[in-house]
C-alpha positions, 0 to 999 in steps of 0.5 A: 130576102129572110133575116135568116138568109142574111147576116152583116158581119164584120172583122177587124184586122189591124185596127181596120174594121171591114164590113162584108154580107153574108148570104146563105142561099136556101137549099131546095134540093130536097124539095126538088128530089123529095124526101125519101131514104135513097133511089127509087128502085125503078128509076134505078133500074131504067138507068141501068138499062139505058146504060146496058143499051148504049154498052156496045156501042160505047165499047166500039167508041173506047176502043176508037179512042184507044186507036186514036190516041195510038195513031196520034203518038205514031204520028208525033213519032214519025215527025219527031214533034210531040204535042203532049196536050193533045196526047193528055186530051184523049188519055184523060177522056178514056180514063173517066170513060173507062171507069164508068163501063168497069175498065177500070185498068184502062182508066188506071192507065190513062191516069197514070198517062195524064199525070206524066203528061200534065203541063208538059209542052215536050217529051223527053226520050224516056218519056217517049217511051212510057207513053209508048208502054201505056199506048202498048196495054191500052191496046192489049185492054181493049184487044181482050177486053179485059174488065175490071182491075185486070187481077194479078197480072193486070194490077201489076202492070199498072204498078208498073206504068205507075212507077215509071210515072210517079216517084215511089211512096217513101 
C-alpha cells in the first residue's frame, strides 16, 4: 500500500497509549463511472423503457401483494392468532415497491403499517383494527389506482392512518 493510503496514529487516554492503523481505501468509482457531469441521457432513456416495459406487470404484482396481505390478516383474524412479523414483511415490501411505480399513497400507508407493526410479537384490539383501516385503503389504492399523493382526500387519509399510528408533533 502507498504511504497515502496508511497512516499510524495513536491516542492516549488515561495515561494509555493505544496504536491503531488507519486505511483509506482509494475511491475508483470515478474511473469506473468516468468523469462526465451527470447520466447519460441515453442510458437514462433505455432505463426508463425498461421500467415502462415491466409496469404492467409490476402493478398486477403490487395489487397481488395488497391481496396477500388483506387475506394474510383475515386469516390471523378468523384464528385469533396475530403474527405481525409476517403482517410487517409484506407492508414493508409494498411501501418501497409502491414508491418506485408513483403510488406513493400506498407506500405511505405501508409506512405507517410498518411503524405500528415494527417489533410487535402481538396486537392489541385497537391494533387490530388499524391494521384493519389501512388493509382497507390499500385496497381502495389499488381498486382505483390512485397514483401519486392521492391530493386532498388522499393526503388526508393518510394523516389520518398516521395519527392513529404515531403520537402527534408537539
Amino acid at each position: 500500500m502507498s504511504e497515502n493510503s496508511k497512516s499510524r496514529k495513536s491516542t492516549e487516554s488515561g495515561g494509555t497509549s493505544a496504536k491503531f492503523e488507519e486505511i483509506n481505501p482509494p475511491n475508483t468509482l470515478r474511473a469506473k463511472v468516468g468523469s462526465g457531469s451527470g447520466m447519460n441521457p441515453a442510458f437514462l432513456k433505455r432505463a426508463e423503457a425498461a421500467i415502462e416495459e415491466i409496469r404492467d406487470d409490476f402493478e398486477a404484482h403490487l395489487f397481488e401483494e395488497v391481496d396477500r396481505i388483506a387475506d394474510l390478516f383475515s386469516e390471523m383474524t378468523s384464528s385469533g392468532v396475530f403474527e405481525p412479523r409476517k403482517l410487517y414483511l409484506i407492508a414493508h415490501e409494498l411501501r418501497g415497491e409502491a414508491g418506485s411505480f408513483d403510488y406513493k399513497l400506498l407506500s405511505q400507508f405501508g409506512d405507517t403499517l410498518c411503524a405500528l407493526l415494527d417489533d410487535k410479537t402481538d396486537l392489541s384490539s385497537r391494533e387490530i383494527e388499524i391494521v384493519d383501516s389501512h388493509i382497507d385503503a390499500m385496497r381502495a389504492v389499488v381498486r382505483r389506482k390512485v397514483k401519486g399523493d392521492g391530493g386532498t382526500v388522499g393526503q388526508e387519509l393518510a394523516e389520518g392512518l398516521q395519527s392513529m399510528v404515531l403520537p402527534p408533533n408537539g
